[in-house]
C-alpha positions in Angstrom: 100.8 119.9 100.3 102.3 116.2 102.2 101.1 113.7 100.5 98.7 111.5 102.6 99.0 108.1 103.3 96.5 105.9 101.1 96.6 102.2 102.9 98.7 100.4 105.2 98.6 97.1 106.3 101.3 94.8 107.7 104.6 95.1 105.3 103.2 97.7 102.8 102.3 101.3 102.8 101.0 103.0 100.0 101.6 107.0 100.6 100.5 109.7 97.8 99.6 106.7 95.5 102.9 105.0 95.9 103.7 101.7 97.2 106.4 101.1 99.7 107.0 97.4 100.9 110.1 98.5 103.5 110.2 100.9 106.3 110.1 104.3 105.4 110.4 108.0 106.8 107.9 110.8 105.4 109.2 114.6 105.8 107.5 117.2 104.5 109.4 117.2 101.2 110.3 113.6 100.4 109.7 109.9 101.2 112.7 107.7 102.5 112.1 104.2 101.7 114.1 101.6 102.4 114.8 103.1 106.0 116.6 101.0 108.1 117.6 101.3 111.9 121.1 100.1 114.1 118.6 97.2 115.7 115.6 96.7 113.8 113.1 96.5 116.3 114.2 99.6 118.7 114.6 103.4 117.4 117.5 104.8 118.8 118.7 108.8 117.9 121.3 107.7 115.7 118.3 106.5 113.4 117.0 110.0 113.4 119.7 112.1 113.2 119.5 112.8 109.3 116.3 114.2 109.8 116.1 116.3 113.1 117.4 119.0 111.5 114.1 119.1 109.0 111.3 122.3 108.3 108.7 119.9 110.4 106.0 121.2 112.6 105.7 117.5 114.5 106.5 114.1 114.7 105.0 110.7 114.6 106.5 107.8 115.1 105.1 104.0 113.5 106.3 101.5 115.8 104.6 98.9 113.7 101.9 96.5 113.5 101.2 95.2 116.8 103.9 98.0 118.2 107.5 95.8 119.0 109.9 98.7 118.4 111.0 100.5 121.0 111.6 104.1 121.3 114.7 105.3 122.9 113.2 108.4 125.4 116.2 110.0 123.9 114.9 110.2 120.8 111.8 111.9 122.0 112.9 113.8 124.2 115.8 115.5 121.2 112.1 116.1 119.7 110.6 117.6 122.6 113.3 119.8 123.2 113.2 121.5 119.9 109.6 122.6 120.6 107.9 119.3 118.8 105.2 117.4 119.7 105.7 113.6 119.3 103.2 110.7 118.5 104.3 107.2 119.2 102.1 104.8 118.4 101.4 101.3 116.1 101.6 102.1 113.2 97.8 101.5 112.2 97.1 104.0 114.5 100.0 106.1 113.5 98.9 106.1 109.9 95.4 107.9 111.3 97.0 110.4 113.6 99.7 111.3 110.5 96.5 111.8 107.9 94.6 113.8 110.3 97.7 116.2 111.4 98.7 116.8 107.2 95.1 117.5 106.8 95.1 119.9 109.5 97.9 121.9 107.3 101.1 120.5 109.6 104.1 119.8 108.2 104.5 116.2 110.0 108.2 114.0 109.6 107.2 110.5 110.5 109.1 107.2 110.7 107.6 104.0 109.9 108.3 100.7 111.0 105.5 98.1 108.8 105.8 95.0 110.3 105.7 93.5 113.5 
């Protein structure tokens, strides 16, 4: 089963019992830490592209803290097309739709941005 995410508060994330302290992606099968993006505070689909190809049931998206990065409506609309549902919110609130959609039995690819 995905791990769950244990804690997150502004510039750390613990997720399955392990601490991350940079942005990171969760797919169904791995953790990406260290994630970083073209501009740091917009997602743009040239920061996904590695992972759109995934075994994902549906996405969420972190935009941080208080929420400053943008989403490109490219990016979710490359989602939407391929049949997934997309969540874009902070990342506090993220973090609670991500838990409850793993728990559900999803398989969820997320992207985290943990500060700002």
């Amino acid at each position: 089963m995905q791990p769950t995410i244990d804690h997150y508060d502004f510039g750390v994330i613990v997720v399955g019992g392990r601490e991350y302290r940079s942005d990171i992606v969760i797919t169904p099968t791995r953790v990406v830490d260290n994630w970083w993006r073209v501009e740091g505070h917009r997602l743009q689909i040239a920061d996904v592209r590695d992972f759109i190809a995934e075994d994902y049931d549906v996405v969420v998206i972190g935009t941080g803290y208080n929420g400053y990065m943008r989403v490109d409506r490219e990016v979710i609309e490359e989602f939407r097309r391929r049949g997934k549902n997309v969540f874009v919110e902070n990342s506090r609130r993220a973090v609670e739709v991500y838990n409850e959609l793993v728990k559900s039995g999803l398989k969820v690819l997320a992207f985290f941005h943990l500060t700002c």
